[in-house]
N, CA, C and O atoms as a MOPAC input file, in Angstrom:
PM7 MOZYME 1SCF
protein

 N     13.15400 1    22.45300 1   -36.97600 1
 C     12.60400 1    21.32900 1   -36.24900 1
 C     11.33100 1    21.77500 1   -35.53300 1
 O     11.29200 1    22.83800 1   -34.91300 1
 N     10.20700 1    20.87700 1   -35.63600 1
 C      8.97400 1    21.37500 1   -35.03000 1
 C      9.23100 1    21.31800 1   -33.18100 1
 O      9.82900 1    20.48600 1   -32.49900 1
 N      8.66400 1    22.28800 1   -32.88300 1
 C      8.18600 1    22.16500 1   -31.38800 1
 C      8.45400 1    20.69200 1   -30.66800 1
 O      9.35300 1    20.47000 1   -29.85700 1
 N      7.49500 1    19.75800 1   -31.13300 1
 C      7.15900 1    18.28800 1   -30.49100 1
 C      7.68500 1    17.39600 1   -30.97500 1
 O      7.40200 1    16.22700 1   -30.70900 1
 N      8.83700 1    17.86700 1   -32.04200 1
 C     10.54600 1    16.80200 1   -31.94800 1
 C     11.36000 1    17.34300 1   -31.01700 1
 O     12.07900 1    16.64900 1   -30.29800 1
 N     11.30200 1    18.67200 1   -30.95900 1
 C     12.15200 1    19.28400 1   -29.88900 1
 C     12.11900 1    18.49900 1   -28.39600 1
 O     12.92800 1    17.88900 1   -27.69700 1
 N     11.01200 1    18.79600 1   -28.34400 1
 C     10.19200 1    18.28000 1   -26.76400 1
 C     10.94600 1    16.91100 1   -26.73200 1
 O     11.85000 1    16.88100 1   -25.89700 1
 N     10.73500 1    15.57400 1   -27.58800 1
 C     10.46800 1    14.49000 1   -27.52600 1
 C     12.18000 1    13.90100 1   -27.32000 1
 O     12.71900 1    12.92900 1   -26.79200 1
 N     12.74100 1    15.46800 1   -28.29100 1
 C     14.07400 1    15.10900 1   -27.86400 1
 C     14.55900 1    15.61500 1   -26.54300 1
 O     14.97700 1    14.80800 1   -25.71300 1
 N     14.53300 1    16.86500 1   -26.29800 1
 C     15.22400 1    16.69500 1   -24.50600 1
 C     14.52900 1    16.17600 1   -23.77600 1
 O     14.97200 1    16.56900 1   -22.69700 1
 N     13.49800 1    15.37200 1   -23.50800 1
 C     12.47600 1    14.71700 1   -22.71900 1
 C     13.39600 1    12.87700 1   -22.62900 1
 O     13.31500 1    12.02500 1   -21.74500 1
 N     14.02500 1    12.87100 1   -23.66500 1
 C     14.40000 1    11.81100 1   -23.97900 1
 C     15.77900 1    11.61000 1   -23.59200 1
 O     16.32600 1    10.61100 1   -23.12600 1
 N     16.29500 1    12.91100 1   -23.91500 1
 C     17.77000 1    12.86800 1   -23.18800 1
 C     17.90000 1    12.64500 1   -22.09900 1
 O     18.54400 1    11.69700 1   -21.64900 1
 N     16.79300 1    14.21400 1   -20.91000 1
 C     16.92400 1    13.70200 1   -19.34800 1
 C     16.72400 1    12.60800 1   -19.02200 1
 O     17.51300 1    12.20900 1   -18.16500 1
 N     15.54900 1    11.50200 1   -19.52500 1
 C     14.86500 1    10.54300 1   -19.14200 1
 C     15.92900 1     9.41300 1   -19.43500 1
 O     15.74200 1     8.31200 1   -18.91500 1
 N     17.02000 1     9.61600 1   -20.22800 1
 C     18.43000 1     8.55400 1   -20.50100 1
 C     19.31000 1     8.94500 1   -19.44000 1
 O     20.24800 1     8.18300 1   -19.20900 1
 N     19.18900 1    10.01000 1   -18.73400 1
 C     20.44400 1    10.63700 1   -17.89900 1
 C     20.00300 1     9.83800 1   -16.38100 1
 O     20.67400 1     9.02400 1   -15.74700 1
 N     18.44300 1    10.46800 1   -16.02300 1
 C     18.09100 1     9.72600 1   -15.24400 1
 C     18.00900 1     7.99900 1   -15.04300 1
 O     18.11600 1     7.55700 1   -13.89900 1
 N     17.86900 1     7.31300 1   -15.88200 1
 C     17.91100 1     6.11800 1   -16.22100 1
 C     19.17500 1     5.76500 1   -15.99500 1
 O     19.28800 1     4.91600 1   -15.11100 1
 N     20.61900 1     6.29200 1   -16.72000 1
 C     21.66200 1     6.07200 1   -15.97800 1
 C     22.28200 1     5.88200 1   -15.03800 1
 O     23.24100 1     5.16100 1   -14.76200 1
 N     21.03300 1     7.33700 1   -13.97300 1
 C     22.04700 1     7.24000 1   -12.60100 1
 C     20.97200 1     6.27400 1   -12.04600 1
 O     21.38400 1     5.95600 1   -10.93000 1
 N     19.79000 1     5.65200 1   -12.28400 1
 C     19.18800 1     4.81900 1   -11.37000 1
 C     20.28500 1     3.79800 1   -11.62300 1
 O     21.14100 1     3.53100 1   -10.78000 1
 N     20.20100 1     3.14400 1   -13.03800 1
 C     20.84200 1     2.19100 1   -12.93800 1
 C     22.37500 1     1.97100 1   -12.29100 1
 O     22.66700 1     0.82300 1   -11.95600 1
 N     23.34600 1     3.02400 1   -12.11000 1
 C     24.41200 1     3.64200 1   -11.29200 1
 C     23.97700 1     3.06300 1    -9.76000 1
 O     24.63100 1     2.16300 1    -9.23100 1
 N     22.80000 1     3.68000 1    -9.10800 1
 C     22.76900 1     3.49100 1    -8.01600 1
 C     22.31600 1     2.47900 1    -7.53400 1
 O     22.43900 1     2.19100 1    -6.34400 1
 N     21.38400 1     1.39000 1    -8.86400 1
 C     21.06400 1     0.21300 1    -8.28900 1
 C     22.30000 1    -1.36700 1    -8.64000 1
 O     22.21400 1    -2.57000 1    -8.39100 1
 N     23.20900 1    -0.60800 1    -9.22700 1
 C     24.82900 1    -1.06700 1    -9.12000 1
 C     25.85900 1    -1.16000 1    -8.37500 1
 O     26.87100 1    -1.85700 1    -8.43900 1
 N     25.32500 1    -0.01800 1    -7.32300 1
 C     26.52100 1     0.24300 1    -6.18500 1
 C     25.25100 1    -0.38000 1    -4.61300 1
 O     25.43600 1    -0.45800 1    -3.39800 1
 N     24.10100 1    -0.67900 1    -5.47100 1
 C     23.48800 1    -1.16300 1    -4.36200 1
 C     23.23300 1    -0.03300 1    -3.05700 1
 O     23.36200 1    -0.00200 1    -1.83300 1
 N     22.81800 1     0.79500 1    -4.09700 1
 C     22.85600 1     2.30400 1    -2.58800 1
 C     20.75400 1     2.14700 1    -2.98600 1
 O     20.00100 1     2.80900 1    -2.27100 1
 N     20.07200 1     1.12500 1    -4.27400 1
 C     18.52000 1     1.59300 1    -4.44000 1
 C     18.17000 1     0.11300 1    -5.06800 1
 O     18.90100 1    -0.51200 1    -5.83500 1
 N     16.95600 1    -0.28400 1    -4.59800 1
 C     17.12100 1    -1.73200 1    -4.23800 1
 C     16.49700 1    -1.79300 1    -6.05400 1
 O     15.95500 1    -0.92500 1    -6.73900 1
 N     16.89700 1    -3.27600 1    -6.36500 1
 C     16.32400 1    -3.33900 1    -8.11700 1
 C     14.61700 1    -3.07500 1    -8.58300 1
 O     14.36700 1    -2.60300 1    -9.69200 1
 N     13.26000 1    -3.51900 1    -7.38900 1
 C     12.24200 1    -3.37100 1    -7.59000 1
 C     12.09400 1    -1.76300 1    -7.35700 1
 O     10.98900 1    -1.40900 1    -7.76700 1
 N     12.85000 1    -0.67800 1    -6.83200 1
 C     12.44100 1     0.61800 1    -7.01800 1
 C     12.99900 1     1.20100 1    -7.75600 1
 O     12.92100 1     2.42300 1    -7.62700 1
 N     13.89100 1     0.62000 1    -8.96600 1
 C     15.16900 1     1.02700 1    -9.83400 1
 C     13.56000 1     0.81700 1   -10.88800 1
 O     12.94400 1     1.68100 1   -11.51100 1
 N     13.31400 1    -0.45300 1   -10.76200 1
 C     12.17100 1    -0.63800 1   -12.24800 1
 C     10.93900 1     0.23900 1   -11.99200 1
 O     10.44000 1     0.83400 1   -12.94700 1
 N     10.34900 1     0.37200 1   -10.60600 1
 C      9.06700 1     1.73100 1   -10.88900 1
 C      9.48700 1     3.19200 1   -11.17300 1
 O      8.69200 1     3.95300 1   -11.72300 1
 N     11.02500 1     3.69500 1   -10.71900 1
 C     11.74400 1     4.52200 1   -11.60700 1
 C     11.85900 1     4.74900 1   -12.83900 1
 O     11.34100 1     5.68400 1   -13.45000 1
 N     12.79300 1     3.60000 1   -13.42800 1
 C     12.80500 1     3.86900 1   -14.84900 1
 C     11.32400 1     3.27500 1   -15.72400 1
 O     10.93500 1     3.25800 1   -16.89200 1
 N     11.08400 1     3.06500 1   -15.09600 1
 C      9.17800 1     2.68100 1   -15.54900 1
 C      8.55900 1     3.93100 1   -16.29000 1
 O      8.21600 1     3.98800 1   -17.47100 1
 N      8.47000 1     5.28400 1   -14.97300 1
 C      8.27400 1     6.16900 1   -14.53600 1
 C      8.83900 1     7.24000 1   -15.98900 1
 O      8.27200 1     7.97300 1   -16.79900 1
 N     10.10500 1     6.85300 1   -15.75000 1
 C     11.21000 1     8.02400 1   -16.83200 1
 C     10.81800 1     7.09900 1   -18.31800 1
 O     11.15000 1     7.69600 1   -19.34200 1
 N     10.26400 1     5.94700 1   -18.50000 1
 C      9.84700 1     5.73400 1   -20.25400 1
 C      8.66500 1     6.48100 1   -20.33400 1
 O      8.43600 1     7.18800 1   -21.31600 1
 N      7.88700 1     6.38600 1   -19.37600 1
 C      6.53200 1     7.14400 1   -19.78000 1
 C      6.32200 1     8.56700 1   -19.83900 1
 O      5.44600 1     9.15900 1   -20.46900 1
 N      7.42300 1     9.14800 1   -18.95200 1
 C      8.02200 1    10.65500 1   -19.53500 1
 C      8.41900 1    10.76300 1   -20.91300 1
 O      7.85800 1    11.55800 1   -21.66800 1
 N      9.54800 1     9.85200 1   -21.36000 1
 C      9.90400 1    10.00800 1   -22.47000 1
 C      8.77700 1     9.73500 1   -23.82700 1
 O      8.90100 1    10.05100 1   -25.01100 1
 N      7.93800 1     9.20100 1   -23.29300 1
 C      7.22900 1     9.00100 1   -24.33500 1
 C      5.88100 1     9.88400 1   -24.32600 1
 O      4.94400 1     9.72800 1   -25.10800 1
 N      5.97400 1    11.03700 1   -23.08500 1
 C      5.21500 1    12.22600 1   -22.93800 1
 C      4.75900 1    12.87400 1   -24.09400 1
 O      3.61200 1    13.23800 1   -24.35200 1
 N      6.11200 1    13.01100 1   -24.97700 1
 C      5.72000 1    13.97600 1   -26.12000 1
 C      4.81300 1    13.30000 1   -26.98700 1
 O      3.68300 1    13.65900 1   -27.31900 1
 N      5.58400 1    12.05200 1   -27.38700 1
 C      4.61700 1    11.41900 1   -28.42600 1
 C      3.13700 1    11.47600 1   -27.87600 1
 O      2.21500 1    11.45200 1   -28.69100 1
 N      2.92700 1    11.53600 1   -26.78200 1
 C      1.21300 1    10.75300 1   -26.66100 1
 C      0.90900 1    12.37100 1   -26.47600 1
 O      0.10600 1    12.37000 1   -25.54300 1
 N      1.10200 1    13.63900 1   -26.83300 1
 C      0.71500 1    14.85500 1   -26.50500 1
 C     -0.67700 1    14.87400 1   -27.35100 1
 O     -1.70700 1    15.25200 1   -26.79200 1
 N     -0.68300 1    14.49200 1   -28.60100 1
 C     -2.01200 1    14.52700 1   -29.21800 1
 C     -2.86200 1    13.83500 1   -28.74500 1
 O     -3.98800 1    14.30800 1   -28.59500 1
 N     -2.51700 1    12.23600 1   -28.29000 1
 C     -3.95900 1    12.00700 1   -27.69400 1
 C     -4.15700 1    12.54000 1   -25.92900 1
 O     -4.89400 1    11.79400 1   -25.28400 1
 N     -3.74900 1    13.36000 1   -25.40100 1
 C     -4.45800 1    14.57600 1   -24.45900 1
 C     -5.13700 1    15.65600 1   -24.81100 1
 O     -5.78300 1    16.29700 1   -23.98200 1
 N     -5.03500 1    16.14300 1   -26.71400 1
 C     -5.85500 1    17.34400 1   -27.13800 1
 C     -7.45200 1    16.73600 1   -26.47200 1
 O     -7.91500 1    17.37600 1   -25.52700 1
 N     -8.12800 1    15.68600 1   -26.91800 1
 C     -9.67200 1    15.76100 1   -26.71900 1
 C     -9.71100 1    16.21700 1   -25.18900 1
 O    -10.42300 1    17.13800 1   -24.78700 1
 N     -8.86500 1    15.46500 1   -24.39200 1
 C     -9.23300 1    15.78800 1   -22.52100 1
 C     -9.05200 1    17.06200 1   -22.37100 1
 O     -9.92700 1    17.67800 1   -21.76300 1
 N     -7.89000 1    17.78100 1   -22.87600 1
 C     -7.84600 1    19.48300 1   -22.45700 1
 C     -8.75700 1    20.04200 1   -23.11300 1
 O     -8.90300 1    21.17500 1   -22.65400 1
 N     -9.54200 1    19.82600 1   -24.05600 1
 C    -10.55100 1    19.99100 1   -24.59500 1
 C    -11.70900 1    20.39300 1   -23.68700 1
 O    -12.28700 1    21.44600 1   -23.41700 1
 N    -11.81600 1    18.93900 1   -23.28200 1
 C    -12.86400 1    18.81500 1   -22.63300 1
 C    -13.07600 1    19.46700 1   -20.97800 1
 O    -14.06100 1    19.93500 1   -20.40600 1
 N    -11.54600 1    19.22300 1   -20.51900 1
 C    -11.20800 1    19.99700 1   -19.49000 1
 C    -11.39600 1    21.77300 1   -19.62200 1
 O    -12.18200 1    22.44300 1   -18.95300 1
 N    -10.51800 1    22.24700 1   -20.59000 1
 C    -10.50600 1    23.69400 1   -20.84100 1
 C     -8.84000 1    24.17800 1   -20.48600 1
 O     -8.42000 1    25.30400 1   -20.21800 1
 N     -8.16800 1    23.00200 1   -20.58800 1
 C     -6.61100 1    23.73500 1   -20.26800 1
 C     -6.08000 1    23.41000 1   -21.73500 1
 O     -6.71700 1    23.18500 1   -22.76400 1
 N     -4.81900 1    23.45400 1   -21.51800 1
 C     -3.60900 1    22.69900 1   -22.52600 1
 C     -3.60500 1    21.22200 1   -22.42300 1
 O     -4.31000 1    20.61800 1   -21.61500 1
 N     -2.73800 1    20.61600 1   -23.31500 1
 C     -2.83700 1    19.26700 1   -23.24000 1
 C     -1.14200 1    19.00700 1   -22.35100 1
 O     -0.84200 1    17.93400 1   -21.82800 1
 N     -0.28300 1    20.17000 1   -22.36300 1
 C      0.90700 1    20.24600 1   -21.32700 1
 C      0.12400 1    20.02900 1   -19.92700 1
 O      0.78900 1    19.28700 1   -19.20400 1
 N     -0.56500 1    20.26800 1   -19.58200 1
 C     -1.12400 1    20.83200 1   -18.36700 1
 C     -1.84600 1    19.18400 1   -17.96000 1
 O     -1.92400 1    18.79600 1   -16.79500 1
 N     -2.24500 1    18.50200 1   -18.94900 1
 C     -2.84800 1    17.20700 1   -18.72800 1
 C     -1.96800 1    16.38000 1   -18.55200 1
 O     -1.96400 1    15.63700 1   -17.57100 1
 N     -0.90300 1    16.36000 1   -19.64000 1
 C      0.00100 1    15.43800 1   -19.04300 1
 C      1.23600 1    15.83400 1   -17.62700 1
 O      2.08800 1    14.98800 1   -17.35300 1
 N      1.18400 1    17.00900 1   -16.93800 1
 C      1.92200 1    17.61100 1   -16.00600 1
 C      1.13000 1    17.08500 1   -14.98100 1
 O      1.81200 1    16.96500 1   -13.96300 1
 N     -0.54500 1    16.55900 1   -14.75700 1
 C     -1.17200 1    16.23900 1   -14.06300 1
 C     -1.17400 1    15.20300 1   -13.57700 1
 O     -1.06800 1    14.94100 1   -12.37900 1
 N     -1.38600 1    13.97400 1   -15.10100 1
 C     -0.63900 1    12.98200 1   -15.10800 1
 C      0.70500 1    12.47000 1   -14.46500 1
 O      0.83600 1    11.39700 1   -13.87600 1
 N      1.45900 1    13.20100 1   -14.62800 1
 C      2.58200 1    12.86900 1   -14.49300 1
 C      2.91700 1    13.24000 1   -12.81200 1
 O      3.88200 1    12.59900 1   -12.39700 1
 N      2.22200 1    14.24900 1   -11.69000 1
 C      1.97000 1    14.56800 1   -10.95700 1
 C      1.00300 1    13.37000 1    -9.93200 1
 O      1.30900 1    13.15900 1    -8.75900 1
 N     -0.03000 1    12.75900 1   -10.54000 1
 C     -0.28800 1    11.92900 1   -10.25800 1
 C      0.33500 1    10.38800 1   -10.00800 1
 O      0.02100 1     9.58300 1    -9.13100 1
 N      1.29800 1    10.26200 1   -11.05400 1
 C      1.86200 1     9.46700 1   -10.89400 1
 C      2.81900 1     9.38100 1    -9.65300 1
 O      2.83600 1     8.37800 1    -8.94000 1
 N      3.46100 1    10.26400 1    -9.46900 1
 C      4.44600 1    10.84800 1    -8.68000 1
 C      3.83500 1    10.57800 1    -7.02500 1
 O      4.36700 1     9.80700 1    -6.22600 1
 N      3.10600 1    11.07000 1    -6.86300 1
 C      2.29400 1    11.07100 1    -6.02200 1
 C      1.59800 1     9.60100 1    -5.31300 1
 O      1.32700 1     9.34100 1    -4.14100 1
 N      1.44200 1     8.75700 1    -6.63800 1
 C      0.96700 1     7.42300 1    -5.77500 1
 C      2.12900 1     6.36700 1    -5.54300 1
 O      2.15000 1     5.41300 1    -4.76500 1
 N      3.27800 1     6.89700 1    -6.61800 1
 C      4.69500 1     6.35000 1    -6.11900 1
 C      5.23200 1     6.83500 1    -4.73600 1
 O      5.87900 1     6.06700 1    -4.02400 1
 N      4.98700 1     7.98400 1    -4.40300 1
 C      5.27800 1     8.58700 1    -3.07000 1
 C      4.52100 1     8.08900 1    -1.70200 1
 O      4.91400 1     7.81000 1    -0.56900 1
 N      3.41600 1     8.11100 1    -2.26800 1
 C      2.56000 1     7.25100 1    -1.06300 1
 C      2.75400 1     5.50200 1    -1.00700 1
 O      2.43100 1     4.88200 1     0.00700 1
 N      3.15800 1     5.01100 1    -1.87700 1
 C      3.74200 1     3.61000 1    -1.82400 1
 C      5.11500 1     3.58600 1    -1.51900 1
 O      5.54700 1     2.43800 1    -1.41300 1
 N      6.16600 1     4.72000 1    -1.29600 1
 C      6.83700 1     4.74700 1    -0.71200 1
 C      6.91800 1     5.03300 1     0.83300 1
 O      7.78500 1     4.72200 1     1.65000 1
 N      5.85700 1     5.65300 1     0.95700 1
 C      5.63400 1     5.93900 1     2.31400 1
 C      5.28300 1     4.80200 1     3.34200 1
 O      5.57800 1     4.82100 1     4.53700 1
 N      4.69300 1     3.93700 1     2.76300 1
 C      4.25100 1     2.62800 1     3.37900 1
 C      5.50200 1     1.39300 1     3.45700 1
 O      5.59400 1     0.46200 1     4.25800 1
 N      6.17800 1     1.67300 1     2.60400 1
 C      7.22400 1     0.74200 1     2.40900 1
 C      8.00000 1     1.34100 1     3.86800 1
 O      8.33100 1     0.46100 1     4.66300 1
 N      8.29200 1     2.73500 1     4.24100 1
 C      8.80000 1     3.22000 1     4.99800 1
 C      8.31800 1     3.05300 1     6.59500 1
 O      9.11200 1     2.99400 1     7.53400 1
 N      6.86500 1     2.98700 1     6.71600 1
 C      6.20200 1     2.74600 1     7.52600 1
 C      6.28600 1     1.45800 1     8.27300 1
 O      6.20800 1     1.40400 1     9.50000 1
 N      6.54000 1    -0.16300 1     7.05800 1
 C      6.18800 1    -1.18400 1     7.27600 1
 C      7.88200 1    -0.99500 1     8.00500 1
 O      8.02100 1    -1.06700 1     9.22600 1
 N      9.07300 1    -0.75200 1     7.07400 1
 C     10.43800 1    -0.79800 1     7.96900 1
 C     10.33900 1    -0.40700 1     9.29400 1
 O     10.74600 1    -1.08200 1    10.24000 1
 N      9.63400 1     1.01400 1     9.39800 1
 C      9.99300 1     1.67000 1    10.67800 1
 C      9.53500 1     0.61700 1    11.80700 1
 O     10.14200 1     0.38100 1    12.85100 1
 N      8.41100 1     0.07500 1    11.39900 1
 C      7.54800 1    -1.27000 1    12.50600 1
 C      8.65500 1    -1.97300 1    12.83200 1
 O      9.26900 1    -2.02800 1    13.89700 1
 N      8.86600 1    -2.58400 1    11.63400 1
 C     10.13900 1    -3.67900 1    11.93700 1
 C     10.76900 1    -3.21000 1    12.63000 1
 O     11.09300 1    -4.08100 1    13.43700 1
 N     11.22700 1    -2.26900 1    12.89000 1
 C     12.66400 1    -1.60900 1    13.43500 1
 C     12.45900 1    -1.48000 1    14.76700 1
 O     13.34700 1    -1.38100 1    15.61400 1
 N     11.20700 1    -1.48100 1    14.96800 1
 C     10.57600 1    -1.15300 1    16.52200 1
 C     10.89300 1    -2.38900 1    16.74200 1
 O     12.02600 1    -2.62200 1    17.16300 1
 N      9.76900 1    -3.70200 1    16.45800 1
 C     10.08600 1    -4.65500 1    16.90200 1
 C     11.34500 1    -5.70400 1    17.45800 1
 O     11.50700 1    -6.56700 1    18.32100 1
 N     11.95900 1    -5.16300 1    16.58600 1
 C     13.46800 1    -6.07400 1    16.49500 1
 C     13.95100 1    -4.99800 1    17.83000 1
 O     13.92600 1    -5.54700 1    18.93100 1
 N     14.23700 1    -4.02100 1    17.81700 1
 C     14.50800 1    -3.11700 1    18.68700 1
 C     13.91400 1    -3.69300 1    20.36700 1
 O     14.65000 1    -3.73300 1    21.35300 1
 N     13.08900 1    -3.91800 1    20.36500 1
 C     12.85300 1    -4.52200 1    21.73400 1
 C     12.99300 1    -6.06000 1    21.39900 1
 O     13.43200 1    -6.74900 1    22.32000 1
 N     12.79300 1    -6.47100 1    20.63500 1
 C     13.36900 1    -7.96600 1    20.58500 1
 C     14.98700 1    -7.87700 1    21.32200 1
 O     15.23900 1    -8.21200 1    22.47900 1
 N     15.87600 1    -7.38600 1    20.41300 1
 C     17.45100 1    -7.39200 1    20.91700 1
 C     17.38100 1    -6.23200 1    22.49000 1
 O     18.39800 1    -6.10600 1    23.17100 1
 N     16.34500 1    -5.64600 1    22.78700 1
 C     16.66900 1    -5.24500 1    24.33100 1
 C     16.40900 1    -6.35900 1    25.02900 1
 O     17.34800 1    -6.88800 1    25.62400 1
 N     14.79100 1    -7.07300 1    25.11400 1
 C     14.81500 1    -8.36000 1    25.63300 1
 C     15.88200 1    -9.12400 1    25.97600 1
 O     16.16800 1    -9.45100 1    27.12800 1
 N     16.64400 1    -9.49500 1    24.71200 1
 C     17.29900 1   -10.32200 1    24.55200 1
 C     18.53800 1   -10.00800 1    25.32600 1
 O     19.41300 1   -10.86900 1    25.42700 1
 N     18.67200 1    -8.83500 1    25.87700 1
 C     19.99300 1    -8.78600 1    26.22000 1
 C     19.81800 1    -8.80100 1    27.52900 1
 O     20.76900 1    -9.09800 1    28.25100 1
 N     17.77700 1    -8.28000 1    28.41300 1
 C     18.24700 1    -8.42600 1    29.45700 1
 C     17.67900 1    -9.69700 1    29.95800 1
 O     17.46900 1    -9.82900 1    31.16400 1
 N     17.47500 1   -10.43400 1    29.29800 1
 C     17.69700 1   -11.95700 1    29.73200 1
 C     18.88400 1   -12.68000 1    29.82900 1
 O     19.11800 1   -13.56500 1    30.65200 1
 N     19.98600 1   -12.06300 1    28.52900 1
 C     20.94500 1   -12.63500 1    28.95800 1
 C     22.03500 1   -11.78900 1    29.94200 1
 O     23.18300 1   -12.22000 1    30.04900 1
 N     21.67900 1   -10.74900 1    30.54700 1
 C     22.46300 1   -10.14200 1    31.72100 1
 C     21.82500 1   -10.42600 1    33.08100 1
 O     22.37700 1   -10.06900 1    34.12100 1
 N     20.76900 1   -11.01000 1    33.06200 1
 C     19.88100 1   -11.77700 1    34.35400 1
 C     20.68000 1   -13.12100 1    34.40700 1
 O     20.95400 1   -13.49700 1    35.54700 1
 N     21.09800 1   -13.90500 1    33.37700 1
 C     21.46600 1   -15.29000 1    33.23500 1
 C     22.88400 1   -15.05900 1    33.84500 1
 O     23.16000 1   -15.74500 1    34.82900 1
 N     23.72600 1   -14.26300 1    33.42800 1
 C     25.00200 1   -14.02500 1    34.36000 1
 C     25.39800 1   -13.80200 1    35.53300 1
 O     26.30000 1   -14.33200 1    36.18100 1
 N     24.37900 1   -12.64600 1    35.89000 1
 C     23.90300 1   -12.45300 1    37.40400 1
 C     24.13900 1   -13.74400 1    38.31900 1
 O     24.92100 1   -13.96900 1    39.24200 1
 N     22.86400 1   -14.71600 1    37.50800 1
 C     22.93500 1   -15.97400 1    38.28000 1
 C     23.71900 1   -16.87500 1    38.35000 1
 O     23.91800 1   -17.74800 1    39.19400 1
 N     24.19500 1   -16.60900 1    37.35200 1
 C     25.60800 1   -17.51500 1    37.28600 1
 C     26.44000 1   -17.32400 1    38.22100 1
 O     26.75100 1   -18.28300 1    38.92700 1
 N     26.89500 1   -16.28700 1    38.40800 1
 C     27.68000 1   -16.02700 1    39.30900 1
 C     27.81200 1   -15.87300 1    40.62500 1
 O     28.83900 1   -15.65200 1    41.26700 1
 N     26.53300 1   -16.02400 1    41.05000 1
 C     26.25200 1   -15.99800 1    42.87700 1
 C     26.48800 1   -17.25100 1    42.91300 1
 O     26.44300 1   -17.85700 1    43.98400 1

């Protein structure tokens, strides 16, 4: 078996294993369904790493590396702007969390002022 059936096959296996447990975890509802699909999004375009290895020969070419090395970059890149769009998703919660957070303190000491008065 050549090299780049080899590749295309364990590339394909992990990328089914992973795909499993997203879909696993967006079943038990522990990973919400829109980050289950930029996941397995993520793991087809791995799997289909090997196949597109020839058209990266001209860029490593032109670069001066391997064409492994182009798509590891790629694929690094990708990683990377999924991470920073996760980071914001994380950011926008943490806000929320503030807000509501003094919302329900407010809220409670208005309603422990309202008892106060009640009761004199």
């Amino acid at each position: 078996m050549q090299k780049q059936g080899l590749q295309l096959i364990v590339t394909a296996f992990f990328a089914a294993v992973v795909v499993s447990y997203l879909i696993r975890l967006t079943r038990t509802q522990r990973l919400s369904f829109r980050f289950a699909v930029g996941w397995i999004s993520f793991c087809l375009l791995v799997a289909l790493g090997s196949p597109l290895l020839p058209l990266a020969i001209p860029v490593s070419k032109f670069v001066g590396v391997t064409p492994g090395v182009v798509l590891l970059v790629a694929s690094v890149a990708v990683l990377t702007a999924i991470s920073i769009q996760l980071s914001v998703s994380i950011c926008k919660l943490q806000r929320q969390i503030e807000v509501l957070s003094v919302e329900v303190a407010l809220a409670k000491v208005k309603s422990s002022h309202g008892n106060e008065q009640e009761s004199c």
